[in-house]
C-alpha positions as CSV (number, residue, x, y, z in Angstrom):
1,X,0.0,0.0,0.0
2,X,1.5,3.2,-0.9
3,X,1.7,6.1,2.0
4,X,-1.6,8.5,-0.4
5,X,-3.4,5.1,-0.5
6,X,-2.7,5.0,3.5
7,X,-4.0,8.4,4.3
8,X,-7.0,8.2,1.6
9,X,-7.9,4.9,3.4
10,X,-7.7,6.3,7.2
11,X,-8.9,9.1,6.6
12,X,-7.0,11.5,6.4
13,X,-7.2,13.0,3.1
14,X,-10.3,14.1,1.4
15,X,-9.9,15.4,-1.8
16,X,-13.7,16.3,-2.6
17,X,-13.4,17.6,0.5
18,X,-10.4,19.9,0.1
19,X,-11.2,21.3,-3.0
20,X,-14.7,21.5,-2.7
21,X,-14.1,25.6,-3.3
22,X,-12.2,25.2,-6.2
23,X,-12.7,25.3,-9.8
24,X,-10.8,22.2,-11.1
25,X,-9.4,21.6,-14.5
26,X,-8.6,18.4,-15.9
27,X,-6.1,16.3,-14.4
28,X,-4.8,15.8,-17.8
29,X,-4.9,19.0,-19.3
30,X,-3.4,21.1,-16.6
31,X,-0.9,18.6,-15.6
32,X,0.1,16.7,-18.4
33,X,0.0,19.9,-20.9
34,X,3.4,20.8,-21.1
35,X,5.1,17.5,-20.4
36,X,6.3,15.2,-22.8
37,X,8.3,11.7,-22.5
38,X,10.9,11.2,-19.4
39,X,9.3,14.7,-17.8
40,X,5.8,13.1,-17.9
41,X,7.1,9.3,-16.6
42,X,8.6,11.5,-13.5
43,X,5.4,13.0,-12.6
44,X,3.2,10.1,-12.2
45,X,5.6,8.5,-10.1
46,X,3.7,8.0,-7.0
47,X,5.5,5.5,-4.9
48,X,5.7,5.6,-1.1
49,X,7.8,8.3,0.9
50,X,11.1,6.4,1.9
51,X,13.7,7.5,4.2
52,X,16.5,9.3,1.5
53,X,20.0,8.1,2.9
54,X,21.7,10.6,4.9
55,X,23.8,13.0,2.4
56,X,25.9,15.7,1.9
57,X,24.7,19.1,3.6
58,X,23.6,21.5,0.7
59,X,22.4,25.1,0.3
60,X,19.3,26.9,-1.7
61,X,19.7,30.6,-2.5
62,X,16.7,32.9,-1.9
63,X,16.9,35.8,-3.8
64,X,14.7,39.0,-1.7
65,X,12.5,41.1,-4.0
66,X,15.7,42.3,-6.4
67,X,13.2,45.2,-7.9
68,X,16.0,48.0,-7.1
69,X,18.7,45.6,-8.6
70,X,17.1,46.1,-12.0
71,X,15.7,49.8,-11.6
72,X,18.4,52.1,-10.1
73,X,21.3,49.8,-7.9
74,X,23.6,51.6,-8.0
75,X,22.4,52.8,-11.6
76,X,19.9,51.3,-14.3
77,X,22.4,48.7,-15.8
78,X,22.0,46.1,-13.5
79,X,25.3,45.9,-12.2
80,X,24.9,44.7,-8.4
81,X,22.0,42.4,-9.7
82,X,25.1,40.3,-11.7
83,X,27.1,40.5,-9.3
84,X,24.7,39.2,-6.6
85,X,24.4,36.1,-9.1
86,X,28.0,35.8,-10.0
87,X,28.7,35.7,-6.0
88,X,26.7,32.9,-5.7
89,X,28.5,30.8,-8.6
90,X,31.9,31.8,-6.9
91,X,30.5,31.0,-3.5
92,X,28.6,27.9,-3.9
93,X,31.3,26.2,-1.6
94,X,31.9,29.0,0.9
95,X,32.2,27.0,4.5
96,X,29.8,28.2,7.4
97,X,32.2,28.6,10.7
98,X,29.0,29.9,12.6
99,X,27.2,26.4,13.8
100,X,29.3,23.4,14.6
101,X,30.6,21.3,13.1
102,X,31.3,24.1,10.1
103,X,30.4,23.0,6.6
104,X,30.6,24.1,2.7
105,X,27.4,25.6,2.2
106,X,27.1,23.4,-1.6
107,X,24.6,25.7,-3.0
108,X,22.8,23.5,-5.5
109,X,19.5,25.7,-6.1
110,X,18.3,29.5,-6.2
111,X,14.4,30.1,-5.6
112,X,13.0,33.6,-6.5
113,X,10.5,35.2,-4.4
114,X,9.3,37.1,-7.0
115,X,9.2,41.0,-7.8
116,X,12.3,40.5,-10.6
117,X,12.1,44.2,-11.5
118,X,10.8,47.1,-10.7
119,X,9.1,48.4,-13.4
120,X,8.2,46.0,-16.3
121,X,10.7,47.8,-19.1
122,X,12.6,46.8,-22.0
123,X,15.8,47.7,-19.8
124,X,15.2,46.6,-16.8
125,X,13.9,43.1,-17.6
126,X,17.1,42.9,-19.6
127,X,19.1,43.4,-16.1
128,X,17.1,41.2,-15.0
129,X,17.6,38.4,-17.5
130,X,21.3,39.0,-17.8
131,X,21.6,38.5,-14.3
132,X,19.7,35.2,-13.9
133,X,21.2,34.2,-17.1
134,X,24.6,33.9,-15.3
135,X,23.0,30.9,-13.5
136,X,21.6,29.3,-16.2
137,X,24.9,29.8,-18.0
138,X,26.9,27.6,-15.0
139,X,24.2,25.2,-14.5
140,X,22.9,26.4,-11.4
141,X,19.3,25.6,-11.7
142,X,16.9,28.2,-10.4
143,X,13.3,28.8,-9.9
144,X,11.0,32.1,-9.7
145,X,7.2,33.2,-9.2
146,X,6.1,36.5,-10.6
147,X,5.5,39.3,-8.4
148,X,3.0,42.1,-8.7
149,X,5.9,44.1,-9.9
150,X,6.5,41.8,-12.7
151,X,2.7,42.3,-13.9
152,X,2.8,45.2,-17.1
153,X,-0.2,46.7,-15.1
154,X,-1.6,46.1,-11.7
155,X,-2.7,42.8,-11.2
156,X,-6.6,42.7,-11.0
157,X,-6.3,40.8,-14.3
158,X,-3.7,37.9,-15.1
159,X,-3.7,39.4,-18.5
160,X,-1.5,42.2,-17.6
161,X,1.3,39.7,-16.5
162,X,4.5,41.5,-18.2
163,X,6.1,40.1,-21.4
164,X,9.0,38.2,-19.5
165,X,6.6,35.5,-17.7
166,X,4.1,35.5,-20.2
167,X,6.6,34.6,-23.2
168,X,9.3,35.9,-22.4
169,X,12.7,34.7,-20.2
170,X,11.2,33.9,-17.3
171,X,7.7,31.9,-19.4
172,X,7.8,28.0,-18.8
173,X,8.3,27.5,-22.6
174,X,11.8,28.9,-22.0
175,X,12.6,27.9,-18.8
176,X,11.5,24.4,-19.6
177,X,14.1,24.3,-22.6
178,X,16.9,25.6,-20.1
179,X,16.1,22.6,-17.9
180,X,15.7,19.9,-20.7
181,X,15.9,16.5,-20.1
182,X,17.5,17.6,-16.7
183,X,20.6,19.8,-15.4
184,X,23.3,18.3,-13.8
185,X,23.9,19.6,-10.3
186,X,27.2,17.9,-9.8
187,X,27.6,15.2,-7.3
188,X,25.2,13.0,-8.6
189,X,22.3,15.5,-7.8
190,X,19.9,16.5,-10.7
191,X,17.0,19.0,-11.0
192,X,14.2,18.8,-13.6
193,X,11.8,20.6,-15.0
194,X,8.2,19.4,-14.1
195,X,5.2,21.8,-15.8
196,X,3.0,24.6,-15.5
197,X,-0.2,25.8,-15.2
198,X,-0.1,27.3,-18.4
199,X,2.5,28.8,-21.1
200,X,3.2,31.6,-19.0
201,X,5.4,31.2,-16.2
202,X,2.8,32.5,-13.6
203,X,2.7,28.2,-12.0
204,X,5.6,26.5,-12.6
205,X,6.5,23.6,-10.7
206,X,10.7,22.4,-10.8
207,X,12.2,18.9,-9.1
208,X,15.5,18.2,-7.3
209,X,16.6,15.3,-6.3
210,X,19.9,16.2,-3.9
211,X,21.6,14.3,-1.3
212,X,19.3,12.1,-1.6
213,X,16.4,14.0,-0.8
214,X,13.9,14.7,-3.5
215,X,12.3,18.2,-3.3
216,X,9.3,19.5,-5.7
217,X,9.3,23.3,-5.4
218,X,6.1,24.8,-6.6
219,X,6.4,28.7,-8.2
220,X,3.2,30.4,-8.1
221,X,1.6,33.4,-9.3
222,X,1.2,36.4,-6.7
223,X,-2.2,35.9,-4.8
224,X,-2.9,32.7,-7.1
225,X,-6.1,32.1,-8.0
226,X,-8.4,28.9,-7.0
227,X,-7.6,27.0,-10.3
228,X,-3.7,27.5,-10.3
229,X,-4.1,26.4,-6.5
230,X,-6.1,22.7,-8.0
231,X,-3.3,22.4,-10.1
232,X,-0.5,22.4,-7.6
233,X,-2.3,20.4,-5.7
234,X,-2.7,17.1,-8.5
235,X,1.1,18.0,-8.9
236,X,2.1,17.7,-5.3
237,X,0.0,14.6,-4.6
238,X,1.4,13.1,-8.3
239,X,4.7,13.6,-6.7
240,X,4.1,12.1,-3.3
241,X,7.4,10.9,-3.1
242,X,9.0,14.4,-2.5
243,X,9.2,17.0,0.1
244,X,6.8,20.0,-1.7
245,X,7.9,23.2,-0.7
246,X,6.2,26.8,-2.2
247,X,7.6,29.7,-3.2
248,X,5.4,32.4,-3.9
249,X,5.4,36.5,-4.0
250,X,2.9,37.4,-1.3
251,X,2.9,35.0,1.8
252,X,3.3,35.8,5.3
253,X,3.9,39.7,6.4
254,X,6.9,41.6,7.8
255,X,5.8,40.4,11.0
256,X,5.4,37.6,10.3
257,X,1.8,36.6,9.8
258,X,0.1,35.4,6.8
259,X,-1.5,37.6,4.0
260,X,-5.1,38.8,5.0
261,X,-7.3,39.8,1.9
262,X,-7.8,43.1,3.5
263,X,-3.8,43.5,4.8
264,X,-1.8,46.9,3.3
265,X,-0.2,45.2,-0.1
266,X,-2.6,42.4,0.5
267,X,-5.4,41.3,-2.4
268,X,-8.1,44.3,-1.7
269,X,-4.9,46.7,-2.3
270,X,-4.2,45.9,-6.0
271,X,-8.2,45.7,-6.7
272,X,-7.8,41.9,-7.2
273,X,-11.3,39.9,-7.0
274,X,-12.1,37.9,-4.4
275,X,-11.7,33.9,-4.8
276,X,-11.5,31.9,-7.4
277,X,-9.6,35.0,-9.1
278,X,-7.2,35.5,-6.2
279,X,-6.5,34.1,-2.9
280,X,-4.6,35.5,0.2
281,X,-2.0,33.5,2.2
282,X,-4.9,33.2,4.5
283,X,-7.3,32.1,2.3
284,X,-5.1,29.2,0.6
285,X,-4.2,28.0,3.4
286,X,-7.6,27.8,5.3
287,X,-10.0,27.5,2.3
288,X,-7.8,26.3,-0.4
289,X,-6.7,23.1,1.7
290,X,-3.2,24.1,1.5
291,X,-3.1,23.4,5.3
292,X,-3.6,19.5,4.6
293,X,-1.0,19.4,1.8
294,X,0.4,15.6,3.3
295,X,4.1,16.5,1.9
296,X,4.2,20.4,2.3
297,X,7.8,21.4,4.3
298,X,8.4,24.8,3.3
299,X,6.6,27.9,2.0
300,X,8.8,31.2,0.9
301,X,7.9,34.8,0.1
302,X,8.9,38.5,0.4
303,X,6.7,41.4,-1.0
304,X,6.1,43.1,2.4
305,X,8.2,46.0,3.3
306,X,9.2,47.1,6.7
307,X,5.6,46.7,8.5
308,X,3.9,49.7,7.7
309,X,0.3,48.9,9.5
310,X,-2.4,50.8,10.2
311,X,-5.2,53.1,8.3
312,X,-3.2,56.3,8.0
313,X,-2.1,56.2,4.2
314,X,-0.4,58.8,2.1
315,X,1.7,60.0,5.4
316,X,5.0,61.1,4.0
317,X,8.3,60.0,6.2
318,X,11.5,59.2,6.1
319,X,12.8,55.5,6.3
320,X,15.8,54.1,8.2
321,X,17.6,55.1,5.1
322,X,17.0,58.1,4.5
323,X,14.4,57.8,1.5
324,X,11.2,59.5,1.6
325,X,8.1,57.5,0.4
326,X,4.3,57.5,1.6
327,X,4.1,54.9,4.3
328,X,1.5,52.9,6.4
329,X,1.7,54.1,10.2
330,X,0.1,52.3,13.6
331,X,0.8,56.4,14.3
332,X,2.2,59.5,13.1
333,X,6.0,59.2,13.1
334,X,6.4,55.8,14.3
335,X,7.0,52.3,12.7
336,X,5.6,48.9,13.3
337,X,8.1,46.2,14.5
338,X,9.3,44.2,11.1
339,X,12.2,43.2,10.0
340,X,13.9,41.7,6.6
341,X,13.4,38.0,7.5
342,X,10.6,35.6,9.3
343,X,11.2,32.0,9.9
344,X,7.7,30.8,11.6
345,X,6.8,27.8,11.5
346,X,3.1,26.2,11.0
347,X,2.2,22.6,12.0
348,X,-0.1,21.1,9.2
349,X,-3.7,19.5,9.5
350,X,-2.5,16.9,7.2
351,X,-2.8,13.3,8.8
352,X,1.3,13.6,9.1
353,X,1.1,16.5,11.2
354,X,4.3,17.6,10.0
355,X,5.6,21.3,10.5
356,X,6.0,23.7,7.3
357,X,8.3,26.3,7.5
358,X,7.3,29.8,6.5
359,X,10.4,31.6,5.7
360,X,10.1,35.6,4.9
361,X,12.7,37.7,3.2
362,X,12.7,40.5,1.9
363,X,15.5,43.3,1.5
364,X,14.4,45.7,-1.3
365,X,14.4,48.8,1.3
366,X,18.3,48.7,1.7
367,X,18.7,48.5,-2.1
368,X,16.1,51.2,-2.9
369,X,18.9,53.3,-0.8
370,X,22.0,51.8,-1.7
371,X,23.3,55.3,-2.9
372,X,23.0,56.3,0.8
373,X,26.4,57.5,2.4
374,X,24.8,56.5,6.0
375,X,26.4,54.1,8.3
376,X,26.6,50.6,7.1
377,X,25.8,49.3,10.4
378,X,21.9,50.7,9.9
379,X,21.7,49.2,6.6
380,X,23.6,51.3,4.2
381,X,25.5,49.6,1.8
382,X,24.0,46.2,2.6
383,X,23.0,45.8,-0.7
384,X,22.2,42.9,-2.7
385,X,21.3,40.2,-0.2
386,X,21.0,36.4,-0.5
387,X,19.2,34.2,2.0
388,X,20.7,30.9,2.4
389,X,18.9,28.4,3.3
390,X,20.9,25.1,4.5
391,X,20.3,21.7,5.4
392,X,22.1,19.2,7.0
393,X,20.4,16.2,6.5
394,X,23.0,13.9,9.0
395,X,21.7,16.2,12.3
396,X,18.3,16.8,11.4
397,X,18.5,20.5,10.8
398,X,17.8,23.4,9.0
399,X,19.5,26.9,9.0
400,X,19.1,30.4,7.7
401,X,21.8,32.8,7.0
402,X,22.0,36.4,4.9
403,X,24.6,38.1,3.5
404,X,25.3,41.3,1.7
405,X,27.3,40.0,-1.6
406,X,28.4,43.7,-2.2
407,X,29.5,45.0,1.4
408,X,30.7,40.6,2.1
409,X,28.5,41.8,5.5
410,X,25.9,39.2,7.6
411,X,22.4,40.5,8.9
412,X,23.0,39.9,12.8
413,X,19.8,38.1,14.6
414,X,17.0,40.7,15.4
415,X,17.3,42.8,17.6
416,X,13.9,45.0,19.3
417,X,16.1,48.4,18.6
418,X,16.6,47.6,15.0
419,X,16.8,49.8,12.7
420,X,18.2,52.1,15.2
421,X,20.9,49.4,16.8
422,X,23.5,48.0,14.8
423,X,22.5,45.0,12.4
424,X,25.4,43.7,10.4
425,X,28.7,41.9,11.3
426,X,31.5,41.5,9.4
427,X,31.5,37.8,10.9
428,X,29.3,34.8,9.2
429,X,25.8,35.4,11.7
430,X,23.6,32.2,12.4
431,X,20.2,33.5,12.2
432,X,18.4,30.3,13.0
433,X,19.0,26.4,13.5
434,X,15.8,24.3,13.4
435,X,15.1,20.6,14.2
436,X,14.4,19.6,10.5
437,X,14.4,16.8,9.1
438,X,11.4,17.1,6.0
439,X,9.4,14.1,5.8
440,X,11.7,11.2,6.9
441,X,10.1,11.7,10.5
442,X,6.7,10.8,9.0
443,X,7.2,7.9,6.7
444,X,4.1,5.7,7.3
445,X,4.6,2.2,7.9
């Protein structure tokens, strides 16, 4: 008996049940659609969890809202967004001193958060594409949802997604032809391409298989709508076998909560209609059965910006760094807590009972004022930041680190005077070590 037959037959999976709400397409046609041959054989494979043998410890990049990279940091050719990707192809092997024993972080994947420009133009989607291009180019295999920056106009219609996910660079025709019959990650680890919802690349779903842990990662489009939601589920329960984590634009909050329909730079914002065209974090987890998901681990996002909360809009400030923008305010001249990252985790209704990690990050403020000549310590010159995300399979954990790959700074653990205390070291910072150890704790008998 396989582990889905298991939980069908106990119980604890319902499928009528959990997407009851949602407006389903044909298993067929929204699955099978833009898979052909060895793809489509490794997507109905639905044998039984098993334990992966314990492997190498190894390293996915999360890339934070790059939007400045590609506007105006430091000027409008792109120039600290390439070399944010070029550090991570020098780096993939840079050794972590700050939990023991130390390790080489083996980055073998980049995930996107979305938000890969600024403003959808000829130039800077060419940053932007030159940029992740340096990946592609040295086989470092790389994933990326759309943010509501990368839609041409706002977002109350998936029509106005921009050229570049809709055709373009970032569309799962192209992105499918990078990944071929499969890109070698070195090491006898692989990572291929899976399908999409569509032709755009709004839904794309990507699979690794490292260390001997197999891990689907599932892109999707910013407040996804009910259908798009239907289809990653048939994809995550056609690939039972592997841990299913999500990345998407718009998931929990600067403080760490998730999306609300009604939440400053949540759906209501952008004029987006309720369900099925769009969903909040809230209401795909809740409604959308999301919270049931049997092999959900992880769920990534960014989009938020420094907690601004509160019904006083249009109040002109100036941020930490100096810029001046119209902010959200709990009261005049104040800020909420926030801060550039959230690890909170979430246990899941699923029959496993397994905890997801929600992981928020999200550093577009310090490269919106990277020209800044402030102290580095309050942010200045922290520009271009990677979260790395690493796991060490042989002690059960799971770590999170940032760094500045322009300034070679590390975003120190929170503190409740940020942004007035200091925030960056010069030495690697541990920002969290988990108990982790994906699904191999809840393999069924």
């Amino acid at each position: 008996m396989t582990e889905l037959e298991y939980i069908i037959k106990h119980g604890g999976l319902e499928p009528k049940r959990l997407l009851k709400k949602i407006t389903r397409r044909g298993f067929g046609a929204s699955v099978f659609g833009g898979l052909t041959g060895a793809a489509a054989s490794r997507l109905i494979n639905t044998s039984s969890v098993a334990a992966a043998d314990t492997g190498a410890d190894f390293t996915i990049a999360i890339i934070p809202d790059p939007q400045y990279l590609a506007d105006a940091c430091p000027n409008d050719r792109g120039v600290y967004y390439a070399a944010m990707m070029q550090w991570i192809v020098d780096h993939k092997n840079i050794v972590f001193t700050s939990s023991k024993p130390s390790f080489n972080a083996n980055i073998k994947a980049v995930v996107g958060v979305g938000d890969c420009v600024n403003n959808p133009t000829d130039g800077e989607y060419s940053n932007a594409e030159s940029a992740w291009t340096i990946l592609d180019t040295n086989g470092v295999a790389f994933t990326t949802p759309p943010g509501n920056h990368d839609y041409a106009r706002d977002p109350s219609s998936r029509n106005h997604l921009a050229a570049q996910f809709a055709t373009g660079y970032f569309s799962a025709s192209n992105r499918s032809s990078v990944y071929g019959s499969g890109i070698s990650l070195g090491d006898g680890d692989m990572a291929y391409w899976v399908g999409s919802y569509d032709r755009t690349g709004a839904n794309t779903a990507v699979k690794f298989e490292i260390s001997g842990i197999k891990l689907l990662i599932l892109a999707m489009d910013f407040f996804a709508g009910n259908a798009a939601w239907s289809w990653a589920y048939d994809i995550m329960l056609a690939n039972s076998d592997c841990e299913c984590n999500i990345t998407t634009h718009a998931w929990l909050t600067a403080n760490g909560t998730q999306y609300q329909r009604g939440d400053v730079f949540g759906p209501k914002d952008y004029k987006m209609a309720d369900p099925p065209y769009s969903n909040s974090a809230e209401e795909a987890w809740s409604d959308r059965g999301v919270n049931v998901w049997p092999s959900l681990c992880g769920i990534f996002g960014g989009h938020d910006v420094f907690g601004y909360r509160g019904s006083r809009r249009g109040v002109e400030m100036t941020t930490p760094l100096g810029a001046t923008r119209a902010l959200w305010l709990d009261q005049p001249g104040t800020w909420s807590p926030a801060w550039y990252w959230q690890q909170v985790p979430i246990k899941s209704d699923s029959a496993r009972g397994q905890m997801v990690q929600q992981l928020f990050t999200n550093t577009q403020e310090l490269d919106d004022g990277c020209d800044l000549a402030l102290s580095k310590a309050d942010g200045a010159g922290q520009i271009a930041s990677v979260f790395l995300l690493s796991r060490r399979p042989a002690l059960g954990l799971l770590e999170g680190r940032m760094i500045s790959t322009q300034s070679g700074d590390w975003l120190k653990s929170r503190s409740p005077a940020y942004p007035g205390g200091t925030s960056w070291s010069a030495s690697e910072t541990l920002l969290f070590s988990i108990p982790f150890t994906g699904l191999q704790a809840h393999v069924l008998s």
